[in-house]
N, C-alpha and C positions, 0 to 999 in steps of 0.2 A: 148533747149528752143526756143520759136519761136520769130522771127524777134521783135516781136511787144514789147516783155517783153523787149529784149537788146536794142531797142530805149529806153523803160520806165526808164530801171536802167540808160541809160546815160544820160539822162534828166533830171533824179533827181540825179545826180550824179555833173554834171554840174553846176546846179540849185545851190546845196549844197557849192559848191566852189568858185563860181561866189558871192552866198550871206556871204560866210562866209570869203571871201578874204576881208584883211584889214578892217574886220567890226568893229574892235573900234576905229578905226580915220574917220568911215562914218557912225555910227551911230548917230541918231537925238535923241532929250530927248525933244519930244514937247507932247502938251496935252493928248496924247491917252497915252502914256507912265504914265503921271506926275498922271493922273486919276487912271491908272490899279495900281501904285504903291501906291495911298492913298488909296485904295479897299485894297490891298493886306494886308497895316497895317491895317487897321478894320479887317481884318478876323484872321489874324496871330496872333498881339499881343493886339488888343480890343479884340477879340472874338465876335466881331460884324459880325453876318452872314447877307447878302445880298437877296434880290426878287427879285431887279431890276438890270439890265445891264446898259454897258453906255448908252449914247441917243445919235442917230446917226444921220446922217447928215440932215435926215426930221423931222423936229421941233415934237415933241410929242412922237416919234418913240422911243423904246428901245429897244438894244439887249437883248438878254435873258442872266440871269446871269453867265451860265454855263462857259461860254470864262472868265469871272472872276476868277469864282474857277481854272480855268485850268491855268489861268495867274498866281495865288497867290501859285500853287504848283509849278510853273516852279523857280518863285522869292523865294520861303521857298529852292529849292536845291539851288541857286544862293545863298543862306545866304541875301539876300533883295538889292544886285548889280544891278543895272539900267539896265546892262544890258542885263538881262533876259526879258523885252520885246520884245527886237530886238528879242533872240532867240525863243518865242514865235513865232512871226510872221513870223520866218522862218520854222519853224517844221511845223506851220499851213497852207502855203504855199508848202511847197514839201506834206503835207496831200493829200491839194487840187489838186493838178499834179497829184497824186496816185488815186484817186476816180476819177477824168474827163478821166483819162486813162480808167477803171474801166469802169463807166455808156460809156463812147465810144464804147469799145469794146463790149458792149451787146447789143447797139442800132443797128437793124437788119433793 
């Protein structure tokens, strides 16, 4: 393999250990969390399906709802545990590491 891939896997590698060290006496339970988890119940056990995302830090703005449904599949395996946000946010994070490695290495 070339150099570039064995920095990626140890970056994410890293990433993964660093975020997942001691992560249930540092994870937070604040609004983004307390939000995706009242989303999750409408969808799981209302059967309330979603158009809109949350609304993000510019007044009018909303995410697209997709990151919802991805959050409410990650909380249906978690059994509806809080802390499947956290690990949302870490899978979606080492994603994001994978794709900017990705679009870098093609930028010529």
């Amino acid at each position: 393999m070339k150099w570039s891939v064995w920095i990626l896997v140890v970056l994410i590698t890293m990433g993964l250990g660093l975020r997942f060290w001691r992560f249930q006496s540092r994870l937070s339970f604040d609004f983004d969390n307390e939000y995706f988890a009242w989303e999750t119940k409408k969808i799981l056990v209302d059967h309330k399906l979603t158009l809109v995302g949350q609304e993000a830090s510019t007044q009018w703005v909303f995410i697209a709802p997709g990151y919802t449904y991805l959050t409410a599949g990650i909380y249906a395996l978690f059994k509806g545990d809080p802390i499947a946000g956290g690990v949302t946010a870490v899978l979606f994070g080492m994603a994001t590491t994978g794709m900017l490695y990705l679009v870098g290495k093609n930028i010529k």
